[in-house]
C-alpha positions as CSV (number, residue, x, y, z in Angstrom):
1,X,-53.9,15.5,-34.2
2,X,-52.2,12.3,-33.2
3,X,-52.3,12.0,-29.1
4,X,-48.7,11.0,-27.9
5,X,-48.2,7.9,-26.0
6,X,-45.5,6.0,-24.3
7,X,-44.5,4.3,-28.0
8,X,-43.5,7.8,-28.9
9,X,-39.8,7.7,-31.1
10,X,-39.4,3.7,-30.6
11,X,-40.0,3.3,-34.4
12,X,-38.6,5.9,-36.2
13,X,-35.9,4.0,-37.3
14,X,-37.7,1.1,-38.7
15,X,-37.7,2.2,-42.5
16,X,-33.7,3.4,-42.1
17,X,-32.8,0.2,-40.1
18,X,-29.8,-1.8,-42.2
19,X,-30.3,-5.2,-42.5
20,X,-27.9,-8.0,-44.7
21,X,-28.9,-7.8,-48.3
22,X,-31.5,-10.4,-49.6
23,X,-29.7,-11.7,-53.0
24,X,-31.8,-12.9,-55.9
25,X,-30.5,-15.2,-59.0
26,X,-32.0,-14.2,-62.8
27,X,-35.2,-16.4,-63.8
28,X,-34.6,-18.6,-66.6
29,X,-38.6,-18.5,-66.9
30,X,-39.6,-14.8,-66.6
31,X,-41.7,-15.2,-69.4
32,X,-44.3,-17.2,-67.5
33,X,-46.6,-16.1,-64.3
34,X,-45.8,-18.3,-61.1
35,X,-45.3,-18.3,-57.7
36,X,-43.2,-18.8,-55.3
37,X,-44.6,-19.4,-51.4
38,X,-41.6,-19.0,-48.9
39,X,-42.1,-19.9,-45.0
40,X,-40.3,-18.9,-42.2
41,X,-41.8,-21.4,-39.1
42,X,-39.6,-19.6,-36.7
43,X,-39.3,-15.9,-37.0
44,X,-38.6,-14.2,-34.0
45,X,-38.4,-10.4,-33.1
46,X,-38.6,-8.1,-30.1
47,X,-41.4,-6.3,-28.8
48,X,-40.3,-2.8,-28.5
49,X,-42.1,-1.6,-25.4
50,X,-41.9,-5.2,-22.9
51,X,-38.4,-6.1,-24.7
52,X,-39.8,-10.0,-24.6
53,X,-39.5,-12.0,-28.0
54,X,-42.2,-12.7,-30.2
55,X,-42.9,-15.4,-32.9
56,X,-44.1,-15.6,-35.5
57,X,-44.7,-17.9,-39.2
58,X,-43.8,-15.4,-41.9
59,X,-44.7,-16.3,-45.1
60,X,-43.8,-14.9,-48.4
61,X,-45.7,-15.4,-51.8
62,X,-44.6,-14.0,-55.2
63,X,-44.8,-14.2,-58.8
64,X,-41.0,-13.4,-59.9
65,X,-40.1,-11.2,-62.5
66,X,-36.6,-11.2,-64.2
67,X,-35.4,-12.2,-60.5
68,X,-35.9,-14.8,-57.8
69,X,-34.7,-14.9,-54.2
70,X,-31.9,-16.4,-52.6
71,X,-32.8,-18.2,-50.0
72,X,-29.9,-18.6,-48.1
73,X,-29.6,-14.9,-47.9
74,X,-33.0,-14.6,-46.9
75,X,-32.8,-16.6,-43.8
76,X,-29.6,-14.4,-42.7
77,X,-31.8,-11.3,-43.1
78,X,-34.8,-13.3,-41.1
79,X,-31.7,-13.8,-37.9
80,X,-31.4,-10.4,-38.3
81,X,-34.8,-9.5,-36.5
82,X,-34.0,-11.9,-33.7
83,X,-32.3,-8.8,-31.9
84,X,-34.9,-5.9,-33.3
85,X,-37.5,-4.3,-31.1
86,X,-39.8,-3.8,-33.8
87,X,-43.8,-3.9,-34.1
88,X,-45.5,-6.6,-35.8
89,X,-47.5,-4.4,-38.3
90,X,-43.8,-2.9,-39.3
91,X,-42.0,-6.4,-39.3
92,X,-44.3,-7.1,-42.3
93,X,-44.2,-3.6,-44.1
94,X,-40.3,-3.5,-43.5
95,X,-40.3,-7.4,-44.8
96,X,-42.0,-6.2,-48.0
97,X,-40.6,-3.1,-49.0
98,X,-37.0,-4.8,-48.6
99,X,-38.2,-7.8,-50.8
100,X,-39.3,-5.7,-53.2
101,X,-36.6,-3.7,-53.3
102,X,-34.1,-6.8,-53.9
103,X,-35.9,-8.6,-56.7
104,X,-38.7,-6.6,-58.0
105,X,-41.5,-9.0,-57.9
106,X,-44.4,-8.9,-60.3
107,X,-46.4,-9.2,-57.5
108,X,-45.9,-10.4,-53.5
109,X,-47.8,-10.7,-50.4
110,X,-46.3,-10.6,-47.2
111,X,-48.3,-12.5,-43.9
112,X,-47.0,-12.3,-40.2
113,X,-49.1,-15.0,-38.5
114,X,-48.0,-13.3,-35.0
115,X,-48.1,-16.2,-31.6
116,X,-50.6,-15.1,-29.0
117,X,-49.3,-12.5,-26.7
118,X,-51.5,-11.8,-23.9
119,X,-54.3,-13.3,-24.9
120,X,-54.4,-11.2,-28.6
121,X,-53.2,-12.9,-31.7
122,X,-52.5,-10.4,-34.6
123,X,-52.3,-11.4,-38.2
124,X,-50.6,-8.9,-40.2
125,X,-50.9,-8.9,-44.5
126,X,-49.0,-6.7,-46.5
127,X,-48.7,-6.6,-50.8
128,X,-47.5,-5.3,-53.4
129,X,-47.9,-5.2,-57.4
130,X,-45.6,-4.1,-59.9
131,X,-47.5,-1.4,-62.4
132,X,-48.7,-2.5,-65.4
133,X,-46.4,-1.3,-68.7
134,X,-48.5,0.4,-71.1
């Protein structure tokens, strides 16, 4: 049985949480694997229990399928965090399944390379893979 604690209800709402669509554009080349790395150098969210920001590189790597990211769009839903008391290990997972959801990678790994906070740095990886057709 899970022992309650003072985090109790602070992230319920992570996986419902409505953030601005991430657009994607058709690839011309979805014939071919290759990737795609995306950096974000300045993430920044909230801590949910202290309320003090946290920082963050965020980086995204994918092999597209019959879709690729708009990056524009994808910077407006990064801003979007700037005001989201949210913990790192969900920043990553919520970062992922949103990706995936917009342009259906082939395959994508999502890494939140989290600034020290009280002495502990965090490092948080988070993937997916589309299933093979048969």
């Amino acid at each position: 049985m899970r022992q309650s604690t003072d985090y109790d209800d602070l992230q319920i709402h992570i996986r419902t949480l409505k953030t601005p669509r991430i657009e994607t554009w058709h690839n011309e080349y979805h014939h071919r694997d290759y990737t795609i790395e995306i950096t974000n150098l300045e993430f920044t969210a909230v801590c949910p229990k202290t309320g003090l920001p946290d920082f963050a590189t965020l980086c995204i790597t994918y092999v597209p399928d019959e879709d690729c990211v708009e990056l524009k769009s994808l910077k407006e839903y990064f801003l979007f965090y700037r005001d989201v008391g949210i913990f790192h290990e969900h920043v990553v997972n919520k970062v992922l399944e949103d990706f995936v959801e917009a342009c259906r990678p082939r395959k994508v790994e999502v890494v939140g390379d989290f600034n020290i906070r009280g002495g502990i740095k965090t490092v948080v990886r988070a993937s997916y893979q589309k299933p093979t057709q048969q």
